[in-house]
gemmi code that builds the backbone of each chain (N, CA, C; Angstrom):
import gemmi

chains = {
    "A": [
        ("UNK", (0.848, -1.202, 0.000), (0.000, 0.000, 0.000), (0.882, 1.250, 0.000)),
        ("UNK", (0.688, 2.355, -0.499), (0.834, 3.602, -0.846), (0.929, 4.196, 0.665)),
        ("UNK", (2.347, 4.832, 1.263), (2.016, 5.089, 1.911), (2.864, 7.260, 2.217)),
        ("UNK", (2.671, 7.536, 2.893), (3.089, 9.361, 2.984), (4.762, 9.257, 2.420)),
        ("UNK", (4.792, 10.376, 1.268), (6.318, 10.213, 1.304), (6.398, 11.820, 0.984)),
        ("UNK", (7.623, 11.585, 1.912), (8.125, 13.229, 2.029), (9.812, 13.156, 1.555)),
        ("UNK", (9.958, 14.575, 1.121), (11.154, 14.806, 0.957), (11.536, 16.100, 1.040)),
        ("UNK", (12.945, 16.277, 0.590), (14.167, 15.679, 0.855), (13.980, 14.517, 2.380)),
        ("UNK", (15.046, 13.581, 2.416), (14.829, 12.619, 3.327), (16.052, 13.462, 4.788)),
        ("UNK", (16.730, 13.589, 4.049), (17.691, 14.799, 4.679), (18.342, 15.990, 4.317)),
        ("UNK", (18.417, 17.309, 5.251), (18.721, 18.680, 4.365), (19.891, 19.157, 5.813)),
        ("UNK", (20.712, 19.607, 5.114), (21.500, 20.229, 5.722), (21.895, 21.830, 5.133)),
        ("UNK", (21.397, 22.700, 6.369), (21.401, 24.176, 5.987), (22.090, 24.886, 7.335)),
        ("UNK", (22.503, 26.624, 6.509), (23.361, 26.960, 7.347), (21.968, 28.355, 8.111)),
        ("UNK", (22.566, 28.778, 8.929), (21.846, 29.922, 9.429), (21.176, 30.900, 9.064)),
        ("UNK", (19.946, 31.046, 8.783), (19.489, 32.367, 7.957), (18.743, 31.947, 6.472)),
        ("UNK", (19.707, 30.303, 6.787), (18.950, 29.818, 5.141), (17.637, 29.662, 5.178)),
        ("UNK", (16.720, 29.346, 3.982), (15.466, 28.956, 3.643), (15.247, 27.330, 3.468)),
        ("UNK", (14.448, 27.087, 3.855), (14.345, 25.000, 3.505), (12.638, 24.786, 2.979)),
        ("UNK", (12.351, 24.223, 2.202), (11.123, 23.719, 1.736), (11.247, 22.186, 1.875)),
        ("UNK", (10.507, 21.726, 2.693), (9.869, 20.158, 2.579), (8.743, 19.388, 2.188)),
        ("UNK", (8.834, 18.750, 1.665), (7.379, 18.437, 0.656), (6.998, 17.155, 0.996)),
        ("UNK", (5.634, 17.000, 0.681), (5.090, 16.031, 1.601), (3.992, 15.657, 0.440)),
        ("UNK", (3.991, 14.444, 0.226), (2.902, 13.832, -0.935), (1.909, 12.639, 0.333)),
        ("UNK", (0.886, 13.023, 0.617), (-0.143, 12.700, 1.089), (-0.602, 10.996, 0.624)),
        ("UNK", (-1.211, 10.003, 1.974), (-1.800, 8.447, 0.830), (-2.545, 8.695, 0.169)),
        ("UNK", (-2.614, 8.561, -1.154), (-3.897, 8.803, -2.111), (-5.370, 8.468, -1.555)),
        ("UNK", (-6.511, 9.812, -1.402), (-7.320, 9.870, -1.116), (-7.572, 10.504, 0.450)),
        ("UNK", (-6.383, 10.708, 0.927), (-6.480, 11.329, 1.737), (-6.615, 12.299, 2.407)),
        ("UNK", (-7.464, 13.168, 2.514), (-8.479, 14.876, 2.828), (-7.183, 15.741, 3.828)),
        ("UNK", (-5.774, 15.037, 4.769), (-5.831, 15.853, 5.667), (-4.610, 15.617, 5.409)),
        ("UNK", (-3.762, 16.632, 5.955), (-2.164, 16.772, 6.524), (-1.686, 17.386, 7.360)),
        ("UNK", (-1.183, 16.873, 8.037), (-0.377, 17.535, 9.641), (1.026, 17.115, 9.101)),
        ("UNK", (1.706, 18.368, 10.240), (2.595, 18.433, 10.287), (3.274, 18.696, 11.552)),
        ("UNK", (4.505, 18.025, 11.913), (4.776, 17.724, 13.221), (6.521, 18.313, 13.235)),
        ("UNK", (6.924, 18.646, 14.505), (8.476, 18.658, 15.035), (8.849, 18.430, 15.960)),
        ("UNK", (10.034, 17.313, 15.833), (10.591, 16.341, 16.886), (11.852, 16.744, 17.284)),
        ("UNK", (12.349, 17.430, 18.322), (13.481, 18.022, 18.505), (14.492, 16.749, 19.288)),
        ("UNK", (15.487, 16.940, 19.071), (16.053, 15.455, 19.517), (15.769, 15.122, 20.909)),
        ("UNK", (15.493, 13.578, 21.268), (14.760, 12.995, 22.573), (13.345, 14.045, 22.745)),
        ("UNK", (13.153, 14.466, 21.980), (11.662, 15.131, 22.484), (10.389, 14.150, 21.813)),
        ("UNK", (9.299, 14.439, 22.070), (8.144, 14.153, 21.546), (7.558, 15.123, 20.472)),
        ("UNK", (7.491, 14.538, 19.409), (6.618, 15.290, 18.459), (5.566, 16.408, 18.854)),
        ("UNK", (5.536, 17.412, 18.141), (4.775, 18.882, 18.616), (4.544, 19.085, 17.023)),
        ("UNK", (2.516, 19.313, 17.194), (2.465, 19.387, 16.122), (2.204, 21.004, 16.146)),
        ("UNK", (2.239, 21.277, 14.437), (2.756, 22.602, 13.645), (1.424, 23.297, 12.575)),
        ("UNK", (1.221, 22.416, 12.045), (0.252, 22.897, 11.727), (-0.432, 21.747, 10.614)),
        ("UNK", (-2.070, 22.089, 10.820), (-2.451, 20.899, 9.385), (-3.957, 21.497, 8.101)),
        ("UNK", (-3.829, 20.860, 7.768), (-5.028, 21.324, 6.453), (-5.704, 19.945, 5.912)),
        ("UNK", (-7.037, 20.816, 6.096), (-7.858, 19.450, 5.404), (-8.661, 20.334, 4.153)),
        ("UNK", (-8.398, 19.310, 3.450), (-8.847, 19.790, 1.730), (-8.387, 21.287, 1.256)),
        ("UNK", (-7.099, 20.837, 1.363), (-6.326, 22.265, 0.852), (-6.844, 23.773, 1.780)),
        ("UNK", (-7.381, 23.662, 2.959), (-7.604, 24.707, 3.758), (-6.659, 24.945, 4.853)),
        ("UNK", (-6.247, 25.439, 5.697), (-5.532, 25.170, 6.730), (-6.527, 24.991, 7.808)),
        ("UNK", (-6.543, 24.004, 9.045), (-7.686, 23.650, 9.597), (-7.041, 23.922, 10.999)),
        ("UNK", (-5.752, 23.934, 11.857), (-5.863, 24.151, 12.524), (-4.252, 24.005, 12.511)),
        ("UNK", (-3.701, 25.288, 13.676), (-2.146, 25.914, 13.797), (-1.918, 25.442, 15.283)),
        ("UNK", (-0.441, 24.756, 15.495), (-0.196, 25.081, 16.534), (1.208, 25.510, 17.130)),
        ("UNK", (2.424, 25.171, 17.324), (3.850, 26.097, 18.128), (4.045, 26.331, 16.763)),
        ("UNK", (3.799, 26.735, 15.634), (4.654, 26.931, 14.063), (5.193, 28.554, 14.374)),
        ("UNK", (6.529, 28.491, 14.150), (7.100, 29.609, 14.688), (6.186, 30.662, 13.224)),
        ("UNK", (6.088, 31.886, 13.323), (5.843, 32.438, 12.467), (7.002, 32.685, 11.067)),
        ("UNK", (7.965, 32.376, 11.048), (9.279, 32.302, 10.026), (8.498, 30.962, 8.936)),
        ("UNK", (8.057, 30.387, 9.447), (7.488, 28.840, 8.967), (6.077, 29.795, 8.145)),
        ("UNK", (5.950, 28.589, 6.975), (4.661, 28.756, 6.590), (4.337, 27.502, 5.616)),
        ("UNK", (3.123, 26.792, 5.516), (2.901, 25.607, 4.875), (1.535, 26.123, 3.857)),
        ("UNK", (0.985, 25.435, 3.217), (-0.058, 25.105, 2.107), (-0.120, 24.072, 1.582)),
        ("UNK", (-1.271, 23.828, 1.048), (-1.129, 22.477, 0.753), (-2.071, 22.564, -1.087)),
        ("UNK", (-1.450, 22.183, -1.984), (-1.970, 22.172, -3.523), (-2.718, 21.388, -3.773)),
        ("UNK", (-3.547, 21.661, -5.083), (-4.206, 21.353, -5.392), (-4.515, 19.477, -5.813)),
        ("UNK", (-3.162, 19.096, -6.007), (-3.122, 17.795, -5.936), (-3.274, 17.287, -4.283)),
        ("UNK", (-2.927, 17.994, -3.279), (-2.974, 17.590, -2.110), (-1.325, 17.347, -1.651)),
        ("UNK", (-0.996, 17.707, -2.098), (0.288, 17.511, -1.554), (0.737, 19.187, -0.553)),
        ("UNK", (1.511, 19.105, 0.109), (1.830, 19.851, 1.070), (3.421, 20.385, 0.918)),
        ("UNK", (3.826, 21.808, 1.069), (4.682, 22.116, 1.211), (5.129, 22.699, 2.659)),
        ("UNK", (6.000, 22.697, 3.164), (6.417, 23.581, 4.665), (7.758, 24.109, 4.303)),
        ("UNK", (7.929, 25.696, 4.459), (8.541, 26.516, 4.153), (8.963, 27.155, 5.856)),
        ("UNK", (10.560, 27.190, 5.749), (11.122, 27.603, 6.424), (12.190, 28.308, 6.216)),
        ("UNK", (11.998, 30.060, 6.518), (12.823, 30.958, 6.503), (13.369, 31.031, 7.720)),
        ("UNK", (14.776, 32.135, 7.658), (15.540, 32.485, 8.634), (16.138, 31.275, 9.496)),
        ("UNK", (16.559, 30.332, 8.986), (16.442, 29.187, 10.392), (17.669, 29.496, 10.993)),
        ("UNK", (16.986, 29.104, 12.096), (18.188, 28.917, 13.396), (18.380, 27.784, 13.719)),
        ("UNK", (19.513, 27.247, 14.511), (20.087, 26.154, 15.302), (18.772, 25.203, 15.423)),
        ("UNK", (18.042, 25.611, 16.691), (17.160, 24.940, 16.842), (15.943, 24.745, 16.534)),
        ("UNK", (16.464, 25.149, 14.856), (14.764, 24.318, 14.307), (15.518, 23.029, 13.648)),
        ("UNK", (16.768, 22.714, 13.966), (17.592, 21.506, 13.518), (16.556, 20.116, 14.369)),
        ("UNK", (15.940, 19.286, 13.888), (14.948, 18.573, 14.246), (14.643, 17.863, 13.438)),
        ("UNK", (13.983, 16.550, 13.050), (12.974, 15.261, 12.662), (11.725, 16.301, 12.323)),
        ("UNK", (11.194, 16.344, 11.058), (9.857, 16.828, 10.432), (8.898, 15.847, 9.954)),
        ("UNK", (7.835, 15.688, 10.414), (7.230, 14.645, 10.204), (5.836, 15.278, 9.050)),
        ("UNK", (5.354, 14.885, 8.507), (4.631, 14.732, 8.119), (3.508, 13.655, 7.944)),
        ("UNK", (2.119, 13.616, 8.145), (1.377, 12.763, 8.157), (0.160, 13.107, 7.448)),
        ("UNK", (-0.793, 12.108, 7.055), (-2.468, 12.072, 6.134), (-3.072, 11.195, 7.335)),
        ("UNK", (-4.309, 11.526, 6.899), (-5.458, 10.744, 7.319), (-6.644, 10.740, 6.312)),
        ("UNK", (-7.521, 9.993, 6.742), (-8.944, 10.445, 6.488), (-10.059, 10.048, 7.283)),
        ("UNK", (-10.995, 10.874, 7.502), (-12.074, 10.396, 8.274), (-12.954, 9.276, 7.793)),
        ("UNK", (-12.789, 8.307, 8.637), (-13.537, 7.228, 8.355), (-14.442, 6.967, 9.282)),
        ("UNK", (-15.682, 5.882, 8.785), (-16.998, 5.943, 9.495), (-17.106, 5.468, 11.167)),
        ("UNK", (-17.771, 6.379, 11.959), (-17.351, 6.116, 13.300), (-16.619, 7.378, 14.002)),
        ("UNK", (-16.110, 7.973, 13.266), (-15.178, 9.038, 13.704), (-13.619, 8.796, 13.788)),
        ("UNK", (-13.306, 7.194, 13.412), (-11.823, 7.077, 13.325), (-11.305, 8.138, 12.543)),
        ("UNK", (-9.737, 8.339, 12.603), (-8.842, 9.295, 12.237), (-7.501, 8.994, 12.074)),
        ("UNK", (-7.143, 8.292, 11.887), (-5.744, 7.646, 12.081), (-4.807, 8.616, 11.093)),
        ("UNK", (-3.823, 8.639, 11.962), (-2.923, 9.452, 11.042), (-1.702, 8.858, 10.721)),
        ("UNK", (-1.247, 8.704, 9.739), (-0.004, 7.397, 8.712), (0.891, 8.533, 8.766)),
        ("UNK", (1.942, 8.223, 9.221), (3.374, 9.006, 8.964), (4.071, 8.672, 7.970)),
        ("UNK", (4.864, 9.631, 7.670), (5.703, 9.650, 6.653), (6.979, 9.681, 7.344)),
        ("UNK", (8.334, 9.345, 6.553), (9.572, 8.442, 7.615), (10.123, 9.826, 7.940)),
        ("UNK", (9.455, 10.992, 7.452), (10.382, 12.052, 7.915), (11.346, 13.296, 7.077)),
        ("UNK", (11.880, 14.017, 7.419), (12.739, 14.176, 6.733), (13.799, 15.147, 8.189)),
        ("UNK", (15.369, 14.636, 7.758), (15.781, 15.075, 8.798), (16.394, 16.349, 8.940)),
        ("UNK", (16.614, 17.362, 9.694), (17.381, 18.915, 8.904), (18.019, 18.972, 9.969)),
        ("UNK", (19.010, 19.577, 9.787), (20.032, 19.886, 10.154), (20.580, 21.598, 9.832)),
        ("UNK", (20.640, 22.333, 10.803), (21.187, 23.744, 10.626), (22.367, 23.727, 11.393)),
        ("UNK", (22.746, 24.480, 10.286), (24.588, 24.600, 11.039), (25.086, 26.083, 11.082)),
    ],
    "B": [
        ("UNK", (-7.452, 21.860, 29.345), (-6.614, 21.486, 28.322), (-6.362, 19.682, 28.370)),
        ("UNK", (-5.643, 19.356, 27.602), (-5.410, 17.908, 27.078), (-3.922, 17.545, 27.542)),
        ("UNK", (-3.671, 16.098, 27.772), (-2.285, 16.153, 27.926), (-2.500, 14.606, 28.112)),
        ("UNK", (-1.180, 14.270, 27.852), (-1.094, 12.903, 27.981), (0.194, 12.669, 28.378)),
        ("UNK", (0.015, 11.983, 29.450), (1.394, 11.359, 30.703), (1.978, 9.833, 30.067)),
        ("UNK", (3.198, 9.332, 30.003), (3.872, 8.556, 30.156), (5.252, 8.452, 31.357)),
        ("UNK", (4.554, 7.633, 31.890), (5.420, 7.868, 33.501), (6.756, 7.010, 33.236)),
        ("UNK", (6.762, 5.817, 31.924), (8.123, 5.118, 32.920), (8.968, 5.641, 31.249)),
        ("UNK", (10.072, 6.079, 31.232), (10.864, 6.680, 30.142), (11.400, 5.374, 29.827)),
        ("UNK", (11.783, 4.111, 30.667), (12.699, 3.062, 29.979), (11.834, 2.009, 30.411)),
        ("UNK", (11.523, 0.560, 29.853), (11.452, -0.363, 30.579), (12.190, -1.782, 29.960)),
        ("UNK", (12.272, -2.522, 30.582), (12.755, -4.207, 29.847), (12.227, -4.906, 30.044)),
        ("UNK", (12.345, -5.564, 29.361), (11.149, -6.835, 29.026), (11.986, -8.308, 28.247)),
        ("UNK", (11.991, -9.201, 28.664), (12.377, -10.347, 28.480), (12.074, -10.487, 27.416)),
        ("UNK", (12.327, -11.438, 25.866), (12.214, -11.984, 24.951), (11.129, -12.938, 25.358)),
        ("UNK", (9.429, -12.792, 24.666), (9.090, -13.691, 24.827), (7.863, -13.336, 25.633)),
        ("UNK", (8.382, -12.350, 26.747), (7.450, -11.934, 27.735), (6.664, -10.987, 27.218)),
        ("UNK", (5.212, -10.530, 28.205), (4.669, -9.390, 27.607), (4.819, -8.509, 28.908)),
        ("UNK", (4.492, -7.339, 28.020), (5.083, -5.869, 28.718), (3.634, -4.464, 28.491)),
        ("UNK", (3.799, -4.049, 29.794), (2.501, -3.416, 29.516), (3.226, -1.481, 29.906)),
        ("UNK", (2.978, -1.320, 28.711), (3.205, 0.349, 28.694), (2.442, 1.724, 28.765)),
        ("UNK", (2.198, 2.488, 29.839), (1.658, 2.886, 30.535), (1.128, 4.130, 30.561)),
        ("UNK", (0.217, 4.598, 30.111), (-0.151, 5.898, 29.049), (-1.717, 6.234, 30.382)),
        ("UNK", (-1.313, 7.768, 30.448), (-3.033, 8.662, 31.087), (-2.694, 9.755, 30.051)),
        ("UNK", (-4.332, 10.369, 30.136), (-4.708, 11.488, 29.579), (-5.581, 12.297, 30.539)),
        ("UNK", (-5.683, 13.309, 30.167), (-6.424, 14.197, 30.512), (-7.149, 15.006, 29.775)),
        ("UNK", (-8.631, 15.243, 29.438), (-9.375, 16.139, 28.271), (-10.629, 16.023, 29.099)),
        ("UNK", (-11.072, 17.227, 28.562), (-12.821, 17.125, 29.574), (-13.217, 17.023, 28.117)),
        ("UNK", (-13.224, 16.411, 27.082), (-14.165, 16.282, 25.730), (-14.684, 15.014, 25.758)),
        ("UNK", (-15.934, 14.757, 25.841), (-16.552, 13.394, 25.423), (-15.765, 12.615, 24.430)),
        ("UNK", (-15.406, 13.212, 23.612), (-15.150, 12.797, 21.964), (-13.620, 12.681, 21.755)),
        ("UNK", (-13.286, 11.766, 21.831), (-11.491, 11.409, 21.620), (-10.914, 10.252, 20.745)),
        ("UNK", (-10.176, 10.196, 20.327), (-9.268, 9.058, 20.200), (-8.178, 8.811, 20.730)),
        ("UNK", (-7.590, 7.655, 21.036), (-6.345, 7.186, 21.656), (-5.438, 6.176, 20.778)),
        ("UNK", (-4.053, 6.574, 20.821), (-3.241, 6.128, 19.693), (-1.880, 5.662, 20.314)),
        ("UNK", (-1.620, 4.730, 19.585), (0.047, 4.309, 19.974), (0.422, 4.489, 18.550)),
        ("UNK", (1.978, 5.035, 18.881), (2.815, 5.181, 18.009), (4.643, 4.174, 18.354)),
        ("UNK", (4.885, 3.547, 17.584), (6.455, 2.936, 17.563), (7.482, 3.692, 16.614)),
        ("UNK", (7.847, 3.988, 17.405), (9.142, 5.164, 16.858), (10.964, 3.481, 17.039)),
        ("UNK", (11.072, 3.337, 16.096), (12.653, 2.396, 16.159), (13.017, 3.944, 15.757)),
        ("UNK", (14.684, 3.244, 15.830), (15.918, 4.336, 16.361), (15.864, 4.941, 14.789)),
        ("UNK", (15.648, 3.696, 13.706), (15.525, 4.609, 11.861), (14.682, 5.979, 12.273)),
        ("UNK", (13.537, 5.871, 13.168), (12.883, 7.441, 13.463), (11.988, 7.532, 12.379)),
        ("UNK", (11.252, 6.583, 11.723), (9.560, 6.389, 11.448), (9.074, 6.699, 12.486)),
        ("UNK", (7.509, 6.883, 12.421), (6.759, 6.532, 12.898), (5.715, 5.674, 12.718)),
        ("UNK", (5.333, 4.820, 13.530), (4.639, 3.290, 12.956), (3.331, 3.132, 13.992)),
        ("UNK", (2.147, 3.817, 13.226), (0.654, 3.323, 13.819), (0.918, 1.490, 14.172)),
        ("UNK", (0.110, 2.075, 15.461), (0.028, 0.508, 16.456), (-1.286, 0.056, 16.657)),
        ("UNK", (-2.121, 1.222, 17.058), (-3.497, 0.681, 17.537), (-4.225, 1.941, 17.934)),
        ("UNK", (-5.692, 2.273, 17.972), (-6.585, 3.026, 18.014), (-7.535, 2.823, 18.922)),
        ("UNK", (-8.121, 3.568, 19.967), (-8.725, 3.398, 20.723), (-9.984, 4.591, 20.681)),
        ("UNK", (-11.576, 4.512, 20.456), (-12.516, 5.727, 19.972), (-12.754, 5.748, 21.806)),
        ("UNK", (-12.866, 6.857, 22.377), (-13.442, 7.265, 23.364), (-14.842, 6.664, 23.460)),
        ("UNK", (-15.804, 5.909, 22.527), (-17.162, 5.583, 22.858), (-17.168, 4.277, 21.953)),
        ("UNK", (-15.923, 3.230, 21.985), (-15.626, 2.149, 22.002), (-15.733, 1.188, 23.400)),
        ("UNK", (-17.034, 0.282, 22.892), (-16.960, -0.796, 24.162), (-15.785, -1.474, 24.554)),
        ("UNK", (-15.368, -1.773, 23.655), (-14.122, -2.867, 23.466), (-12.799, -2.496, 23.665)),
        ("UNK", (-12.035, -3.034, 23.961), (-10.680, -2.684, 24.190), (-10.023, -3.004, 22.616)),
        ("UNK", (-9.171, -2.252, 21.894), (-8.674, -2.531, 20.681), (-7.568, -3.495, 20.573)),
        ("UNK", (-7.544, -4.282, 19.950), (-6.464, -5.199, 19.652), (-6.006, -5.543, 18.389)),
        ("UNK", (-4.890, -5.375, 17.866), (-4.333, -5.533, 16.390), (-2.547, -6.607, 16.592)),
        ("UNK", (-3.630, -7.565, 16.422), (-1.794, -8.401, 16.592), (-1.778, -8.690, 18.249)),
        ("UNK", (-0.406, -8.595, 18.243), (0.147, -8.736, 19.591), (-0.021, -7.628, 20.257)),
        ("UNK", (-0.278, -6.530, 19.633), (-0.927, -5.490, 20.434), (-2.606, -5.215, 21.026)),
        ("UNK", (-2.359, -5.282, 22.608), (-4.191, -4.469, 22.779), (-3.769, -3.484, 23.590)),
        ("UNK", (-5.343, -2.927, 23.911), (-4.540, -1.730, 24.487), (-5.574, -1.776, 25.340)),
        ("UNK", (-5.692, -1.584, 27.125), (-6.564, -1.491, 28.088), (-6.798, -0.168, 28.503)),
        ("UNK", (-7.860, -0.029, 27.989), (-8.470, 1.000, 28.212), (-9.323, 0.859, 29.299)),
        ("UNK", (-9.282, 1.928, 30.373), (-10.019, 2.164, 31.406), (-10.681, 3.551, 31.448)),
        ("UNK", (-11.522, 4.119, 30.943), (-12.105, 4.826, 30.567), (-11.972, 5.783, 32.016)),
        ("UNK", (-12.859, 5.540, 33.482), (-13.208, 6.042, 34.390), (-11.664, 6.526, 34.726)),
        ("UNK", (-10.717, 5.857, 34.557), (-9.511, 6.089, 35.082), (-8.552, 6.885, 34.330)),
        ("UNK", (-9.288, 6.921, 33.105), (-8.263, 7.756, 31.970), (-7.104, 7.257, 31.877)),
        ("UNK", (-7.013, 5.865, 31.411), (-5.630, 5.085, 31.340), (-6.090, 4.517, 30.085)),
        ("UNK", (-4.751, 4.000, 29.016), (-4.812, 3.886, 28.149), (-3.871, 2.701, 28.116)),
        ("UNK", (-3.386, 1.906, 28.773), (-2.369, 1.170, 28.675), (-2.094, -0.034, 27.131)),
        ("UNK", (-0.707, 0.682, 26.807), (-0.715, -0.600, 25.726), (-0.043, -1.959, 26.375)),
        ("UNK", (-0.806, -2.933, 25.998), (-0.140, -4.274, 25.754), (0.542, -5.063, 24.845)),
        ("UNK", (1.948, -5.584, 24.991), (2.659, -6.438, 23.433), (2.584, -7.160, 24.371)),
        ("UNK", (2.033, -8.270, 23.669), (2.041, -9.757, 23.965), (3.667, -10.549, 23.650)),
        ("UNK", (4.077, -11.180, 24.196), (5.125, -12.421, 23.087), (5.921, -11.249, 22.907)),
        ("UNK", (6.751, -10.510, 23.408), (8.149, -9.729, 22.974), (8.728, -10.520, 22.215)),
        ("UNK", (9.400, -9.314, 21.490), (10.132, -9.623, 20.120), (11.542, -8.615, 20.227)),
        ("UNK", (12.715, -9.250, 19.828), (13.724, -8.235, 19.944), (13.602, -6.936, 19.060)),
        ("UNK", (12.502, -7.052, 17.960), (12.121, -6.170, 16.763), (11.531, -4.894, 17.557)),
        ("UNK", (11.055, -5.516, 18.772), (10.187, -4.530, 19.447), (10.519, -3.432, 20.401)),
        ("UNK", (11.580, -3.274, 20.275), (12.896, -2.317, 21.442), (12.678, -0.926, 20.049)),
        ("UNK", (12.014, -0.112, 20.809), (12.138, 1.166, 20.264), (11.246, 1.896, 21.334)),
        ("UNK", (10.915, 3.338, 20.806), (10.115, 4.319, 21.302), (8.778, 4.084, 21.289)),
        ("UNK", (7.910, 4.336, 22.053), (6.528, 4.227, 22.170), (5.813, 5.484, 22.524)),
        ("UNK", (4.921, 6.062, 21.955), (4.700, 7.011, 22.091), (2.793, 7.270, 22.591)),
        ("UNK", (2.271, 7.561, 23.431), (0.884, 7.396, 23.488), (0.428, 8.958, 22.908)),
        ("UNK", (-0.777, 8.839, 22.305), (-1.051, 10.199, 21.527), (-2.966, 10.057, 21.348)),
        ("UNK", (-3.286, 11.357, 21.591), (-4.794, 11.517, 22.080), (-4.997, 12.887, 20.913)),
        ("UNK", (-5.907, 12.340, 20.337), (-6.575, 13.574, 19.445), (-8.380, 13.689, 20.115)),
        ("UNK", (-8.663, 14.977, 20.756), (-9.646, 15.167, 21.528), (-10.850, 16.229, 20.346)),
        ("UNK", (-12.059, 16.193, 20.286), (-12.873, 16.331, 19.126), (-12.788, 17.834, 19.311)),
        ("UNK", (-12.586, 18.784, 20.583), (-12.507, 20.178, 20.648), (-11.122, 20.470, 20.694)),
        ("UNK", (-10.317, 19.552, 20.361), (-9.111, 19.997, 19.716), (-8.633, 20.465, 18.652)),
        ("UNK", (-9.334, 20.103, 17.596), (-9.101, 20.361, 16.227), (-8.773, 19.370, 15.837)),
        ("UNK", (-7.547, 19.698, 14.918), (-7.170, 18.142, 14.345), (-5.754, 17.784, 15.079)),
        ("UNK", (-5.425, 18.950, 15.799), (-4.069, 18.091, 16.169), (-4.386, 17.211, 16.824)),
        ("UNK", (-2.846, 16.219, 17.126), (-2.244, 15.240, 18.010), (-1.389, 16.153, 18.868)),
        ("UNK", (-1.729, 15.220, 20.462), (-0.871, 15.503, 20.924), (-0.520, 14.033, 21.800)),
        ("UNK", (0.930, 14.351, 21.741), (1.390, 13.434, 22.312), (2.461, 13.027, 23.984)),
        ("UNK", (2.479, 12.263, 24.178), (3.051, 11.870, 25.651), (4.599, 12.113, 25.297)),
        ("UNK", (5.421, 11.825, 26.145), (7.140, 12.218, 26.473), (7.513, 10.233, 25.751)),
        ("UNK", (7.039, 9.587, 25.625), (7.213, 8.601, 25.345), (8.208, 7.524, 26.134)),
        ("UNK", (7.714, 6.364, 25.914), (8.340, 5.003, 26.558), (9.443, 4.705, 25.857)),
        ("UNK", (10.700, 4.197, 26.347), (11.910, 3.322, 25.463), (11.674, 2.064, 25.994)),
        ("UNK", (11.575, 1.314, 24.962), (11.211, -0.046, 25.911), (12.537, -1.169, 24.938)),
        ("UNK", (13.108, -1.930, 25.640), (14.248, -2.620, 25.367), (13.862, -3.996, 25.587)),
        ("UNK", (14.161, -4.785, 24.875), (13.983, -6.181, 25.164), (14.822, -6.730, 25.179)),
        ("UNK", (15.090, -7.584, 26.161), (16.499, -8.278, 26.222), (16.476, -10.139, 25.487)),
        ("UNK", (17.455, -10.347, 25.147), (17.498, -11.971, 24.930), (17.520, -12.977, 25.631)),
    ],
}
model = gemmi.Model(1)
for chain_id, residues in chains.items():
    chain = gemmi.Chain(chain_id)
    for i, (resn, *xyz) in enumerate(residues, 1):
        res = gemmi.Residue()
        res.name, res.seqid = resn, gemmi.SeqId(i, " ")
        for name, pos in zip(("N", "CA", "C"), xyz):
            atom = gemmi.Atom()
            atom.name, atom.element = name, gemmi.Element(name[0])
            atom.pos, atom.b_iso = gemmi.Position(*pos), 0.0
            res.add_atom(atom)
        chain.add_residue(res)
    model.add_chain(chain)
structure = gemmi.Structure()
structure.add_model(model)
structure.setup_entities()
């Protein structure tokens, strides 16, 4: 089965740089979140969109900004970076299924690195 | 607000044995879901099992169930039959219906299995 693939798988950038990560959604899937895992931390999610809307924001520094196209795929844009947005980016889909399930399928990531 | 506790950061578990990993929440929303996540050291993330807040049943997929105690707001996962495959991160994660769409998630379990 088809499952979230994001890329670059790893980016290495220096201070001040810009990074775009892209995120291709499981086919048929209405939603995307987006998550950041700072090392030994727990995932903190960032922000997500269902059907190309943005549906709900949360710690996304304002330097950050995401959308998601018309195919459904998702971009996350990061200006100015500093040190510690050096972190595991996750990306994930879902879809609402009957009952109210929600499951959300990760994608393996992509890893960045600021130097 | 919402939050979800994982109290033991490491545990071990014999090859073979089962091991029960130890997840509370907190949300005043009727309407929730409850989720395990397996994080290995590659740093996927790997859906385990789903639990609906207005599920009779306790969920079980595989060697995984998960005991849910509703009154107690415990979520505990169960792996049956340890596997050395099974030594990674565990993560418990609650998406609450007046949350939006995020996840949020616990500080997570390392759980190690020995031979």
């Amino acid at each position: 089965a088809a499952g979230v693939i994001q890329s670059p798988r790893h980016l290495i950038k220096e201070k001040r740089e810009t990074a775009t990560l892209k995120c291709y959604p499981i086919p048929r899937h209405d939603t995307v979140y987006w998550y950041q895992q700072g090392p030994g931390q727990d995932p903190q999610f960032l922000i997500s969109f269902y059907e190309k809307m943005q549906s709900d924001k949360g710690s996304i520094p304002d330097r950050f900004s995401a959308q998601q196209f018309s195919d459904y795929h998702s971009e996350l844009n990061m200006s100015s970076l500093e040190l510690g947005d050096s972190a595991l980016y996750f990306c994930a889909s879902s879809i609402r299924l009957a009952g109210g399930q929600e499951t959300q399928y990760f994608g393996p990531g992509t890893r960045l690195l600021v130097l | 607000a919402q939050k979800i506790t994982q109290t033991q950061p490491g545990m071990f578990v014999q090859e073979k044995e089962a091991v029960t990993l130890d997840c509370t929440y907190d949300t005043s929303d009727p309407s929730y879901g409850l989720f395990w996540y397996k994080q290995p050291s590659s740093g996927e993330m790997i859906f385990l099992i789903y639990q609906g807040s207005y599920d009779q049943q306790n969920a079980t997929e595989g060697r995984y169930s998960l005991n849910f105690q509703k009154a107690r707001k415990s979520a505990n996962l169960v792996i049956s039959a340890s596997q050395l495959g099974d030594s990674a991160m565990y993560f418990c994660a609650m998406r609450a219906k007046g949350g939006g769409f995020k996840t949020i998630f616990g500080a997570g379990t390392r759980l190690f299995v020995k031979a």
